[in-house]
C-alpha positions as CSV (number, residue, x, y, z in Angstrom):
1,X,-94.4,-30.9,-70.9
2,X,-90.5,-30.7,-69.4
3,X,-89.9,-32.1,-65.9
4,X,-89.6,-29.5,-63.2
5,X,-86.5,-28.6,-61.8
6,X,-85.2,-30.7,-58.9
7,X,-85.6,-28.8,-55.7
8,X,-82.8,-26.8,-53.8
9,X,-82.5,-27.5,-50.2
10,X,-80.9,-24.7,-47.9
11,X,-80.2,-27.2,-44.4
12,X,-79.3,-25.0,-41.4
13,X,-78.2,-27.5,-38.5
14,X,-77.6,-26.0,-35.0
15,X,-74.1,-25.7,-33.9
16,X,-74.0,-28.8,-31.8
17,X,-72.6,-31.8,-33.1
18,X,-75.2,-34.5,-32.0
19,X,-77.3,-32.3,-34.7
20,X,-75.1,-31.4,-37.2
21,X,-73.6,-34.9,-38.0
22,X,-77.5,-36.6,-38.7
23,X,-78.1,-33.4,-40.8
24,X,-74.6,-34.0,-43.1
25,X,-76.2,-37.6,-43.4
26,X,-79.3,-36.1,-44.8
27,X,-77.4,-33.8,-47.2
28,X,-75.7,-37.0,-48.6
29,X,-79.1,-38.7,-49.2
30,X,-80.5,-35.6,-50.8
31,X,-78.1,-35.0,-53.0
32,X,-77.9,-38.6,-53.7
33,X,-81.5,-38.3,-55.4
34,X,-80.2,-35.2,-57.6
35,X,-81.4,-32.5,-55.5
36,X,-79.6,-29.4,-54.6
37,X,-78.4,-28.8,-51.2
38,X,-76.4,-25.8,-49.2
39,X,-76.0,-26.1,-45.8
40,X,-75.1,-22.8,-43.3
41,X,-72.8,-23.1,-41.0
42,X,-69.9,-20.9,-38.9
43,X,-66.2,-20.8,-40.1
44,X,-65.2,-22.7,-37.0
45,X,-67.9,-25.5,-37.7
46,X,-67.0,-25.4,-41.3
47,X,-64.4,-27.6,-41.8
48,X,-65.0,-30.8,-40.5
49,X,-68.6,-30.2,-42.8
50,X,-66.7,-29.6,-45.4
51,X,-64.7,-32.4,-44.9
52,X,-67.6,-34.4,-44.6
53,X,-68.8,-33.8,-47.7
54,X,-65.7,-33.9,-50.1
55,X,-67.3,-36.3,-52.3
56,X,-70.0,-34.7,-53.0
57,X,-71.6,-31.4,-54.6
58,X,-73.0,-30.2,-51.5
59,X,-72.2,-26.2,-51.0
60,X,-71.5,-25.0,-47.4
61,X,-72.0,-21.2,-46.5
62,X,-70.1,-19.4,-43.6
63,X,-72.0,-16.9,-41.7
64,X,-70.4,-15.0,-38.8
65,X,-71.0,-16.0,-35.4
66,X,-72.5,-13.0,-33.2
67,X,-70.3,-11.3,-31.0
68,X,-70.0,-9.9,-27.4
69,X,-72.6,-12.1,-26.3
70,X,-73.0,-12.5,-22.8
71,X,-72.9,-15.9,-21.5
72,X,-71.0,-16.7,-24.3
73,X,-67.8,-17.5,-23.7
74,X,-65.5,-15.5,-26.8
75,X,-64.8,-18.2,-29.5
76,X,-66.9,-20.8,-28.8
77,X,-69.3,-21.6,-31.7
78,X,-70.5,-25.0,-31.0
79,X,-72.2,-26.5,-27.7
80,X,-69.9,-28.8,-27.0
81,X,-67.2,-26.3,-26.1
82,X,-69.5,-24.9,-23.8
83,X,-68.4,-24.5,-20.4
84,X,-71.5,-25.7,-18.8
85,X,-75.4,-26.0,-19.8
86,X,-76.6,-23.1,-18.1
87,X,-74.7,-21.3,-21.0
88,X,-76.9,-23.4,-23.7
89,X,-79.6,-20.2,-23.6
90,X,-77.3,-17.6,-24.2
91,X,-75.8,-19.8,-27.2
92,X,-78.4,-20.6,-28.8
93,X,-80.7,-17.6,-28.4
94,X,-77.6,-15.7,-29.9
95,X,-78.0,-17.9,-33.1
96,X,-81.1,-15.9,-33.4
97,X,-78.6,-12.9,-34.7
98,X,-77.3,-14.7,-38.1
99,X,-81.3,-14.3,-39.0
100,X,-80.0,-11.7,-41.5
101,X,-77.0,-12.5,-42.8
102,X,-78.6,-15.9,-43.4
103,X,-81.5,-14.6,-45.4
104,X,-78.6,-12.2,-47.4
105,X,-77.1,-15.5,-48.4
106,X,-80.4,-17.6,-49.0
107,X,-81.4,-14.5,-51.6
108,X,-77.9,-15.6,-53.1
109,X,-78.4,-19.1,-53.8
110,X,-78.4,-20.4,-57.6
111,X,-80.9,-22.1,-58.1
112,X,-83.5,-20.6,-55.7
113,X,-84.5,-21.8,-52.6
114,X,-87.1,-24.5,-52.5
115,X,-87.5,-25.8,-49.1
116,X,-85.6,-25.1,-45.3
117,X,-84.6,-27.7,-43.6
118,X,-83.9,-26.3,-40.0
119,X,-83.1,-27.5,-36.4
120,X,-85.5,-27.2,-34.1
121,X,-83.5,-24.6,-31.7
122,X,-83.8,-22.0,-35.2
123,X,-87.4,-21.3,-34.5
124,X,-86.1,-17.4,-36.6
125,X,-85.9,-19.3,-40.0
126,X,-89.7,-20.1,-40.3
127,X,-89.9,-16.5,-40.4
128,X,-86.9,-16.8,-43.3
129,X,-88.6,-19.0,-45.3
130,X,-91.8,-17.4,-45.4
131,X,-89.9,-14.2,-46.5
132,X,-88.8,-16.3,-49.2
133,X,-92.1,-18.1,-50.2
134,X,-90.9,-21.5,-49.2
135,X,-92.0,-24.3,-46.5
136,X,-89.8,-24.8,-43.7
137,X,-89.4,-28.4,-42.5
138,X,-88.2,-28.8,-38.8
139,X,-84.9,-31.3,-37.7
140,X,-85.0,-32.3,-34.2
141,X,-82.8,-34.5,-33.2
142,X,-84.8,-37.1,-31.2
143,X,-87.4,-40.2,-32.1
144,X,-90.9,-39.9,-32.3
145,X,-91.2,-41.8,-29.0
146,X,-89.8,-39.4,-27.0
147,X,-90.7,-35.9,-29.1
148,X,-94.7,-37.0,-28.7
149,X,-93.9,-38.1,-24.7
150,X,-92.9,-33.9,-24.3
151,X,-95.5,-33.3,-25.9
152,X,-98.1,-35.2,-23.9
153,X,-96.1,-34.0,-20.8
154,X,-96.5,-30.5,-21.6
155,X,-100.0,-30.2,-23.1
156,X,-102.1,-33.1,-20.9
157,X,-100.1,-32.4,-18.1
158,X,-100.0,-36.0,-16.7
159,X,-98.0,-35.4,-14.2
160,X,-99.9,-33.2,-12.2
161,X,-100.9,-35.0,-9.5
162,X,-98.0,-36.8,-8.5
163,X,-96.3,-36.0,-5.0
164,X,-92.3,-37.6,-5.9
165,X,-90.2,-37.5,-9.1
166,X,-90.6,-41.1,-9.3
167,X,-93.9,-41.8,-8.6
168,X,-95.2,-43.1,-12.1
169,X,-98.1,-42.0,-13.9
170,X,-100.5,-43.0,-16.9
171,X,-99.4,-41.3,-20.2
172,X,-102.6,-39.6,-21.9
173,X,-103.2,-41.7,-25.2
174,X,-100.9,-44.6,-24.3
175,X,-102.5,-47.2,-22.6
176,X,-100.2,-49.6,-20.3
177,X,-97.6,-46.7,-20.9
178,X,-96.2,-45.0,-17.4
179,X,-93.4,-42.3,-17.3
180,X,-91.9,-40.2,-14.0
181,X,-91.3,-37.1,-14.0
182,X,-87.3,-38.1,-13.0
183,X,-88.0,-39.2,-16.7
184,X,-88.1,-36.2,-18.5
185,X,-85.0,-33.9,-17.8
186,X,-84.9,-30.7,-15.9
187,X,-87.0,-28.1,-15.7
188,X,-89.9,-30.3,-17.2
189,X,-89.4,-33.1,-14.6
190,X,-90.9,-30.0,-12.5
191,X,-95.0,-29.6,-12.1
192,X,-94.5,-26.2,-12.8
193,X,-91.7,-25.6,-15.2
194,X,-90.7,-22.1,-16.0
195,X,-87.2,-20.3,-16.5
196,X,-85.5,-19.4,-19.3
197,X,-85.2,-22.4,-21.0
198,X,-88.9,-23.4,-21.1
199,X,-89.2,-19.5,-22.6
200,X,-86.5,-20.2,-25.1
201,X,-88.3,-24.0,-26.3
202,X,-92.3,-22.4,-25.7
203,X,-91.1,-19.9,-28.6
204,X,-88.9,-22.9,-30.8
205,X,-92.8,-25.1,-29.9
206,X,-94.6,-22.2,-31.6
207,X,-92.1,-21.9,-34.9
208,X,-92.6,-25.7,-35.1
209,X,-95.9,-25.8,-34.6
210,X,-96.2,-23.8,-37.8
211,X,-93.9,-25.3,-40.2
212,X,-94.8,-27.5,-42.7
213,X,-93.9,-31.0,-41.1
214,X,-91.1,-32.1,-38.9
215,X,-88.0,-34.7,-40.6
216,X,-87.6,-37.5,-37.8
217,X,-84.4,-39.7,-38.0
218,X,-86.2,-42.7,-37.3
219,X,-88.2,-45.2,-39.5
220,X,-91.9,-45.8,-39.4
221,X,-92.0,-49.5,-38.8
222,X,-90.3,-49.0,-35.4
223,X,-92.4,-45.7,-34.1
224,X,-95.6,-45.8,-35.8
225,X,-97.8,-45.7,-32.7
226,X,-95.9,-42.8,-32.2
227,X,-96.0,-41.4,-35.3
228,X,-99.5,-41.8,-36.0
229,X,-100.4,-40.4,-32.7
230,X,-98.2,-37.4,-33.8
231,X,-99.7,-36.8,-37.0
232,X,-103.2,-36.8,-36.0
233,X,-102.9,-35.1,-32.3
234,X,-99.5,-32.8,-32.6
235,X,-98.4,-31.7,-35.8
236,X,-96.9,-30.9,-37.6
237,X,-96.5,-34.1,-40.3
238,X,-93.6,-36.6,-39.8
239,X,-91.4,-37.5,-42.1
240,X,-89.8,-40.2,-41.3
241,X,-86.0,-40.6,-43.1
242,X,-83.7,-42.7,-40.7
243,X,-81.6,-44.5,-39.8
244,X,-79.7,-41.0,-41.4
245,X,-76.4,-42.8,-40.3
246,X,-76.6,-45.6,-43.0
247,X,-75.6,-42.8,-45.3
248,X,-72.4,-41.9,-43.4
249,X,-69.4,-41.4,-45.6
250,X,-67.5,-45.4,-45.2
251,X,-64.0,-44.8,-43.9
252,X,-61.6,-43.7,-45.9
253,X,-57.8,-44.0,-44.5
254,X,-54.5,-45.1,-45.0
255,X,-54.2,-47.8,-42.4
256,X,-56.5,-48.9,-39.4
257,X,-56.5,-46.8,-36.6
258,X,-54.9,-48.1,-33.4
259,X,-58.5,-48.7,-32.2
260,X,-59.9,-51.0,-34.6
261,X,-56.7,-52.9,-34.3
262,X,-57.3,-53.3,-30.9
263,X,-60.7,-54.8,-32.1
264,X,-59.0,-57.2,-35.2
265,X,-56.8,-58.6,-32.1
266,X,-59.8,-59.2,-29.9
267,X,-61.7,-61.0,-33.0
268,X,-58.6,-63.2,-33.6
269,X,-58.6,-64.1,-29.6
270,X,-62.3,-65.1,-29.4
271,X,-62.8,-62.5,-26.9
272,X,-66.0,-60.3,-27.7
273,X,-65.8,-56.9,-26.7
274,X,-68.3,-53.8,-24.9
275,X,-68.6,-50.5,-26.4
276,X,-68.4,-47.6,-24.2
277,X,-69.0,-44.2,-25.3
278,X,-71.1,-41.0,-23.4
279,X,-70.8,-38.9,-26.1
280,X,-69.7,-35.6,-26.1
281,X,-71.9,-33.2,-24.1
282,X,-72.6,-35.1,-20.7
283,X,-71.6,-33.9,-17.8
284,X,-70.4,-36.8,-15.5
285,X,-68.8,-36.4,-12.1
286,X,-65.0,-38.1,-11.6
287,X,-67.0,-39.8,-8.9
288,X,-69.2,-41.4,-11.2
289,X,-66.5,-42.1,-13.4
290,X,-64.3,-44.0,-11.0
291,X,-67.3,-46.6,-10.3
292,X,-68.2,-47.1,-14.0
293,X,-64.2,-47.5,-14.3
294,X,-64.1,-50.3,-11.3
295,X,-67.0,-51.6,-12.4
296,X,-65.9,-52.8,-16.1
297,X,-62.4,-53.2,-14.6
298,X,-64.4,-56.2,-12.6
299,X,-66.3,-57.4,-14.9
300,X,-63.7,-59.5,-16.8
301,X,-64.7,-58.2,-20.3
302,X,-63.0,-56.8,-22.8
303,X,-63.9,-53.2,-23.7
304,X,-63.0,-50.4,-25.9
305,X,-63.8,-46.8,-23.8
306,X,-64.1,-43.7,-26.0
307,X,-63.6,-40.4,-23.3
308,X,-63.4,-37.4,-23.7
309,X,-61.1,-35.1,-23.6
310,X,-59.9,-34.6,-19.7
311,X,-61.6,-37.1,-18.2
312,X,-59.3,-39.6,-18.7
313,X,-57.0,-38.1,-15.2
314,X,-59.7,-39.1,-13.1
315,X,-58.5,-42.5,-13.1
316,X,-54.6,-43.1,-13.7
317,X,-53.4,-46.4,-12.6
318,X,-56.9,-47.8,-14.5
319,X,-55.4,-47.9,-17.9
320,X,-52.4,-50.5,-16.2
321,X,-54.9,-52.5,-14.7
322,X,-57.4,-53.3,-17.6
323,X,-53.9,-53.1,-20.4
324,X,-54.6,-56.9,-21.5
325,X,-58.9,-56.4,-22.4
326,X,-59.7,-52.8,-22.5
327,X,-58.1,-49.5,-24.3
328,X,-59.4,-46.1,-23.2
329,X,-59.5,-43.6,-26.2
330,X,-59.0,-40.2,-26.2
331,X,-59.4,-39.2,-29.6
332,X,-62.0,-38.3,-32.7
333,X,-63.4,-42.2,-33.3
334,X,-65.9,-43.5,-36.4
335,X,-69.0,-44.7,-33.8
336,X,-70.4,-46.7,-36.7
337,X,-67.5,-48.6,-37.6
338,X,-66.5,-49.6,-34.2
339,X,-70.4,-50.8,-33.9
340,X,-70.1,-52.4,-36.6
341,X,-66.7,-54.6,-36.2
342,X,-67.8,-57.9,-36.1
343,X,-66.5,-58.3,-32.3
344,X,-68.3,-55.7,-30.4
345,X,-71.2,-57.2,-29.0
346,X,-72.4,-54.5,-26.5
347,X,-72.5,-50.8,-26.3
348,X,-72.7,-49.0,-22.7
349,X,-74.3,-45.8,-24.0
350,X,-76.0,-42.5,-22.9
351,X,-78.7,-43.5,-25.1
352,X,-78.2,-40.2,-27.5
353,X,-80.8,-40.7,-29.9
354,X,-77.7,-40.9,-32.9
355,X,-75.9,-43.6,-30.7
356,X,-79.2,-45.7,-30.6
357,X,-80.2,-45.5,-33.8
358,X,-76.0,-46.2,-35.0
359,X,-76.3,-49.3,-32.5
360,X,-79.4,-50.7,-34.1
361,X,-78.4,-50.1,-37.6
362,X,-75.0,-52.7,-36.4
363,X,-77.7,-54.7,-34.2
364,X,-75.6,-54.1,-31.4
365,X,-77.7,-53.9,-28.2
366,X,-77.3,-51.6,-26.0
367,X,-76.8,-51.2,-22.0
368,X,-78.4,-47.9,-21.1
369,X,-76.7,-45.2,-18.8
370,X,-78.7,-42.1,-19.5
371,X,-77.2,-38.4,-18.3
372,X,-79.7,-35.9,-19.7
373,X,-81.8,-34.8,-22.3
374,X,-84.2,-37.5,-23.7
375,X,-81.7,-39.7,-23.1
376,X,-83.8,-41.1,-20.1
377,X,-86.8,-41.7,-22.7
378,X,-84.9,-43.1,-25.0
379,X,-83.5,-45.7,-22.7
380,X,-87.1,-46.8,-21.5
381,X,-87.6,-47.2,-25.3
382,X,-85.1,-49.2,-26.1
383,X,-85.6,-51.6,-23.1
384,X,-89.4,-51.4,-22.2
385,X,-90.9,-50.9,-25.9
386,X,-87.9,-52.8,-28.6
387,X,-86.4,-55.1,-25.9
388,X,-83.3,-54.3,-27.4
389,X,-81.3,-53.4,-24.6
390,X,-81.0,-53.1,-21.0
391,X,-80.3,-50.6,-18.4
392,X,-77.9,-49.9,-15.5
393,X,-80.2,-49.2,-12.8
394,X,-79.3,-47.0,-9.4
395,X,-79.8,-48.8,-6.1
396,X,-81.5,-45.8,-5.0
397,X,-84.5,-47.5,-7.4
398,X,-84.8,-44.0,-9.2
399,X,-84.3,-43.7,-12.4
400,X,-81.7,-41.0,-11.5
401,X,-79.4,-41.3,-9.5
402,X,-75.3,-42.6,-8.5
403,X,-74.8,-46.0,-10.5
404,X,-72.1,-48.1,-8.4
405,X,-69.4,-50.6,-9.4
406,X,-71.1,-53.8,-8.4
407,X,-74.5,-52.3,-11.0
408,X,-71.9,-51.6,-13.6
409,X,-70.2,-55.1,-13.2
410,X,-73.4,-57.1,-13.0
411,X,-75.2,-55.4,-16.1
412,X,-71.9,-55.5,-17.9
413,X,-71.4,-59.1,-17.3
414,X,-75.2,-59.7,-18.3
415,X,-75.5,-58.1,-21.4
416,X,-72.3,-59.8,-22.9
417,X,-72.6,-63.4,-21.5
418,X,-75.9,-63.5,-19.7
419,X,-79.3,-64.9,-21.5
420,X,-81.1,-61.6,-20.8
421,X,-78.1,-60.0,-23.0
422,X,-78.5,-63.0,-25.5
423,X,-82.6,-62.1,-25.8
424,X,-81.7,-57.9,-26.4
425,X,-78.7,-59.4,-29.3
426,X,-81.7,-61.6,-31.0
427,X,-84.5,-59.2,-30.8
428,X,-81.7,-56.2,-31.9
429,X,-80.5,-58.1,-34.9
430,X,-84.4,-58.2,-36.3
431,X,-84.7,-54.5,-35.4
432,X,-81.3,-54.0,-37.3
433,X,-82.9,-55.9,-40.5
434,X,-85.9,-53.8,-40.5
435,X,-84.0,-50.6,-40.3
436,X,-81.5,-51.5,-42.7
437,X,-85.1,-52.4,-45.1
438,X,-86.2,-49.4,-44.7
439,X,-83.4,-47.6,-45.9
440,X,-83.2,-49.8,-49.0
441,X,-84.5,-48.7,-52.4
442,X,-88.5,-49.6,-52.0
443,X,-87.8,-49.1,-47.9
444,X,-90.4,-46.9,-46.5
445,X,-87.7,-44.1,-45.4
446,X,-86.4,-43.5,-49.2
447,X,-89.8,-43.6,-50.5
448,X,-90.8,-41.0,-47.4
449,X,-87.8,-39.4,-49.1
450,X,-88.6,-39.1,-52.3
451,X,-92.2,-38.1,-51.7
452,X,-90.8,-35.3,-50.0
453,X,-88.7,-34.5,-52.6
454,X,-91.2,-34.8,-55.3
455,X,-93.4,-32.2,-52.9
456,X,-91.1,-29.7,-52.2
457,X,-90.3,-29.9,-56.5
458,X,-94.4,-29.1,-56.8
459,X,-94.7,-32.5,-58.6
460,X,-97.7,-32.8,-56.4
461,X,-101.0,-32.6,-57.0
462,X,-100.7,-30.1,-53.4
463,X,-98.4,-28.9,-50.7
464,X,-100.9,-30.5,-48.1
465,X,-101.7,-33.9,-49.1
466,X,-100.5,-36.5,-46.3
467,X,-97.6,-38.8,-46.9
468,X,-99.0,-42.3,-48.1
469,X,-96.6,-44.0,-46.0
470,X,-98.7,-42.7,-42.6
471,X,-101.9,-43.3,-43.4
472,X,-103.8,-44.8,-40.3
C-alpha cells in the first residue's frame, strides 16, 4: 500500500500584521515537513509575504480587496493603516466580501485543498471549507491564558456583581485566580457589553465554535492548565505549535543595520541595554509619550526605542539628550534579533502576545506597559503566573490608567539592575529553555505538528481522536 499524499494547506491570515507575520512562521514550519501550503492575501499585503517566503515553495494568491466600503478609508488594506479602531468593524466585516473570490481560487489549487487554516476575524471560511469538504482549523492570535479568560468572562459571567472596573473577582474554574474588569479591554470590561464589535466577534465565536480545533502559538508546557481547561470546557481542540517565531527567516543582509551596531558598541562598553517597542497598532497619547520619554531619559540606562512612524515629533530635543545610551528608531526593525543580541537585557513592551512569546524565546524579560487588546492579560501572565517580568504600574492603582516618569524610571532601573529584575532574567532564561525544547525535533510543539499533519493527510485512524500530547 503507497503513502498518501502529503496534505495541502490553504492559510488565510487577516490583514493585520500582528497576525499575518506568526501565520508566515507557520507556513515555513509546514512546508518544512513537506506539506503543501498557499496562503491568500491582498496585492498590497503581498509583497512583504512574498518576500518572506523567498526561500521557500510556499504559493501566495492575490484576491482583490472590496471596494467603496464605508468606514473604510480608500486604499487601506491592512489594520495598521487604519485611521483609528472604531474603523476595525468596517475593515474587517468587509473581508467578509473576498468569500467568493477566495473559494474561486481554493477550487483552483493543485493539489486539492486539504485543511484551512484561518484567522479568527474570517469566521466566512468555515463556511468555505465545508463547501469544499475539508476541516477548518482557527488562528487566533493570543495564548491559551488569555483566549480561555474571554471565554470565562463571557460565558460565567464573573464579573457580574462587581460595582468598579477594578474591583477584582474570582475567575470560575481558576482557583486563587482574580481578574478586573479594567482587565479585559473595552466593550467587555462592560457588565453588559453590546455594540457592534461584540456582534461582529459573537458571529467569529460561533464559526470557531464549529471548526475543527483552534492552532495556538504557544507551547503546552507553559499553558496547560489553560489548555486542558480549554479542551475539555471550550472547544474546540488546541493545537499547540509555538513559539511560531523560532521559525522566522535569520537575517539575511549585506551589512548590520545602524541599530544592531548601536547594540555591538553597547556590548563592547559593558553597558547592557532596554528594549522598547509598542508595536504597531497602539494608540498612545504624545502625553504619555513624553513621560515614558523623561522617564528612560532618567533612568541612566542604555536603551534602543523602536517608534513608529510620527511619533517621534512629540519629543524633539529628546534624541540630543539621551545621544550617548539610547537611539530612537524609526524604521522596519528584526524584533527577534534585537532580542536576541547578547546585550539587551530588558524589553518595555505592550505585551502583544508575538512580542512575549519573541522575548521568551531570547529569555529576555520583560517590563509590561499594556495599551489594549489582551495585552492587559497577557501582562498579568507574564508577571503573576511565569514571573518572568514585571509591570509599570499607574499611581492611580488601576490597572489602567496615565503611567508617569518617576514609574517609568523606577521600574526601568529595576528590571535592569535591581534583584526583582535579576529573579524575572533567571526564571525567563528556564522558560526560554523549555520553549526552545519544545520546538526541537521530539519537542511537544513539532510532534503537535506533525500529528496534525498526519490528520489532516487521513493517516489517522479518525478525524476526531484527541491529540496525545493533551491528554489530562
Amino acid at each position: 500500500m503507497g503513502s498518501l499524499p502529503s496534505p495541502h494547506f490553504a492559510i488565510f491570515p487577516f490583514l493585520s500584521q500582528g497576525h499575518i507575520i506568526p501565520l508566515l512562521h507557520l507556513s515555513r514550519l509546514l512546508h518544512r515537513r513537506s506539506a503543501a501550503v498557499t496562503i491568500f492575501t491582498t496585492a498590497a499585503n503581498s509583497p512583504p509575504i512574498r518576500a518572506a517566503l523567498l526561500d521557500t515553495d510556499v504559493s501566495v494568491v492575490e484576491l482583490p480587496f472590496p471596494q467603496n466600503i464605508e468606514g473604510v478609508p480608500p486604499g487601506v488594506e491592512n489594520t495598521q493603516n487604519l485611521p483609528s479602531f472604531s474603523s476595525f468593524v468596517p475593515f474587517a466585516k468587509s473581508i467578509k466580501l473576498m468569500q467568493k473570490s477566495f473559494e474561486n481560487a481554493l477550487e483552483s489549487l493543485n493539489p486539492p485543498v486539504s485543511c484551512v487554516i484561518s484567522d479568527g476575524f474570517l469566521g466566512f471560511t468555515l463556511q468555505s471549507a465545508e463547501k469544499f469538504g475539508v476541516p477548518r482549523l482557527v488562528f487566533f492570535g493570543m495564548g491559551a491564558f488569555s483566549s480561555t479568560m474571554y471565554q470565562v468572562l463571557v460565558s460565567e459571567k464573573p464579573h457580574a456583581a462587581t460595582n468598579s472596573p477594578d474591583e477584582p473577582f474570582p475567575m470560575a474554574g481558576f482557583p486563587g485566580l482574580k481578574l478586573t474588569r479594567n482587565d479585559f479591554s473595552p466593550p467587555y470590561n462592560e457588565v453588559e457589553p453590546s455594540g457592534p464589535y461584540i456582534e461582529f466577534m459573537e458571529e467569529q465565536g460561533i464559526a470557531m465554535a464549529m471548526s475543527h480545533g483552534m492552532i495556538v502559538n504557544s507551547f503546552y508546557e507553559m499553558e496547560h492548565r489553560y489548555v486542558d481547561y480549554w479542551d475539555s470546557k471550550i472547544g474546540p481542540k488546541i493545537y499547540c505549535i509555538g513559539p511560531l517565531c523560532t521559525a522566522a527567516q535569520p537575517p539575511c543582509t549585506p551589512e548590520k543595520p545602524f541599530y544592531v551596531r548601536f547594540l555591538d558598541e553597547k556590548l563592547a562598553e559593558g553597558k547592557p541595554v532596554l528594549y522598547v517597542a509598542f508595536g504597531t497598532q497602539a494608540e498612545v497619547s504624545p502625553e504619555q509619550f513624553r513621560e515614558i520619554a523623561e522617564g528612560l531619559e532618567r533612568s541612566e540606562v542604555s536603551f534602543l526605542w523602536v517608534l513608529k512612524s510620527g511619533t517621534q515629533e512629540f519629543f524633539p530635543d529628546f534624541q540630543e539628550k539621551v545621544r550617548n545610551r539610547g537611539i530612537v528608531v524609526k524604521e522596519w526593525v528584526d524584533q527577534l534579533e534585537i532580542l536576541k543580541h547578547e546585550v539587551v537585557k530588558g524589553f518595555l513592551s505592550h505585551c502583544g502576545w508575538n512580542s512575549v512569546l519573541e522575548s521568551i524565546s531570547a529569555g529576555v524579560p520583560i517590563l509590561a506597559l499594556p495599551f489594549m487588546a489582551e495585552q492587559h492579560l497577557n501582562a498579568r501572565f507574564v508577571m503573576e503566573e511565569l514571573g518572568v517580568g514585571m509591570r509599570i504600574m499607574p499611581s492611580s492603582g488601576s490597572v489602567r490608567g496615565f503611567v508617569v516618569a518617576e514609574e517609568v524610571e523606577g521600574m526601568v532601573r529595576e528590571l535592569m539592575c535591581g534583584e526583582e529584575g535579576e529573579e524575572a532574567r533567571r526564571k525567563m532564561a528556564e522558560c526560554g529553555g523549555a520553549a526552545c525544547d519544545a520546538m526541537k525535533e521530539g519537542g511537544s510543539s513539532l510532534r503537535t505538528l506533525d500529528f496534525l499533519i498526519d490528520e489532516m493527510s487521513g493517516k489517522s485512524c479518525h478525524m476526531g481522536q484527541d491529540n496525545p500530547l493533551h491528554a489530562n
